[in-house]
C-alpha positions in Angstrom: -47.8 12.2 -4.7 -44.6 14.2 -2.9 -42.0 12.3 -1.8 -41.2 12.5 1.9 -38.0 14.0 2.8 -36.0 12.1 4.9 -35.7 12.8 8.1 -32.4 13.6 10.6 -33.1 9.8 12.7 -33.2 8.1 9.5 -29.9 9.7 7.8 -28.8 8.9 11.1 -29.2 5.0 11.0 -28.0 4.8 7.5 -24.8 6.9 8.7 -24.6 4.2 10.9 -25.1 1.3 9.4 -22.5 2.5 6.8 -20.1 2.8 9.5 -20.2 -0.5 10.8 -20.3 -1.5 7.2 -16.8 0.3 6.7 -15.5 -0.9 9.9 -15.7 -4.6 8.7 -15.0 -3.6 5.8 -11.6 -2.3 7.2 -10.9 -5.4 9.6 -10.7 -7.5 6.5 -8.5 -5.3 4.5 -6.4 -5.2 7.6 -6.3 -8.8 8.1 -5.2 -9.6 4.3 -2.6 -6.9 4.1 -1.3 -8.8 8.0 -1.4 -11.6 5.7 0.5 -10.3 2.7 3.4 -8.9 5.2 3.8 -11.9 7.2 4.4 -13.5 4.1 7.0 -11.0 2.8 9.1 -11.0 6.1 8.4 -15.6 6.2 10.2 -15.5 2.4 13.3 -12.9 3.5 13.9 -14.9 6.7 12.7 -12.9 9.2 10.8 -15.8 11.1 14.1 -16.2 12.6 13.9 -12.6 14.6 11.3 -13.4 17.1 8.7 -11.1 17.4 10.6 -8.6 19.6 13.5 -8.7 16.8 11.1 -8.1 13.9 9.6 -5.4 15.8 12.5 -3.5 16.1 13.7 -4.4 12.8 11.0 -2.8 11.6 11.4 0.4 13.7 15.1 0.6 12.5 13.5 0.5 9.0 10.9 3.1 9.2 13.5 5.3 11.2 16.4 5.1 8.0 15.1 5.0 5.5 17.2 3.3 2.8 17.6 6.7 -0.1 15.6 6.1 -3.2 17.4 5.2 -6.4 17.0 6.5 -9.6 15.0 5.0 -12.2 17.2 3.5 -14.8 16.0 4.7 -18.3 15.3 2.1 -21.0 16.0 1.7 -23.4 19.4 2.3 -26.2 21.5 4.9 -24.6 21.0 8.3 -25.8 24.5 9.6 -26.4 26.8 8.5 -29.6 24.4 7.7 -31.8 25.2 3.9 -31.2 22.4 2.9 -30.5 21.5 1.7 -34.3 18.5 3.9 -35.2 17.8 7.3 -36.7 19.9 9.6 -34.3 18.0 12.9 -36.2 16.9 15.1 -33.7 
């Protein structure tokens, strides 16, 4: 026996259904990572700003950047051969 295709409504409710699905989904990813930053700005003191302080401590941020640093190699240092093991190339 054929299988019935499925039909344009039905695609339609699970499209949907997956949506609101997502959407919760979303809220509670949004409320955890609320939590996880209210914790980082409680442990560097930044309960202390007020909400209209953090705010625009927070703007000043995401307008200047601070300039990435370099990653610092691990490790013996490369040069001089000091650093104890076999310096062949």
């Amino acid at each position: 026996m054929a299988k019935k295709k499925p039909s344009a409504l039905d695609a339609l409710t699970r499209h949907d259904e997956e949506e609101r699905r997502l959407a919760s989904l979303r809220d509670a990813l949004r409320q955890a990572a609320a939590l996880e930053l209210g914790i980082i700005v409680l442990d560097a003191g930044g309960g202390s700003l007020g909400s209209e302080g953090l705010r625009q401590a927070i703007r000043h941020a995401l307008d200047n950047p601070a300039p990435q640093r370099r990653p610092v190699a691990s490790g013996a240092p490369k040069s001089g051969g000091t650093g104890g093991g076999d310096d062949r190339a």
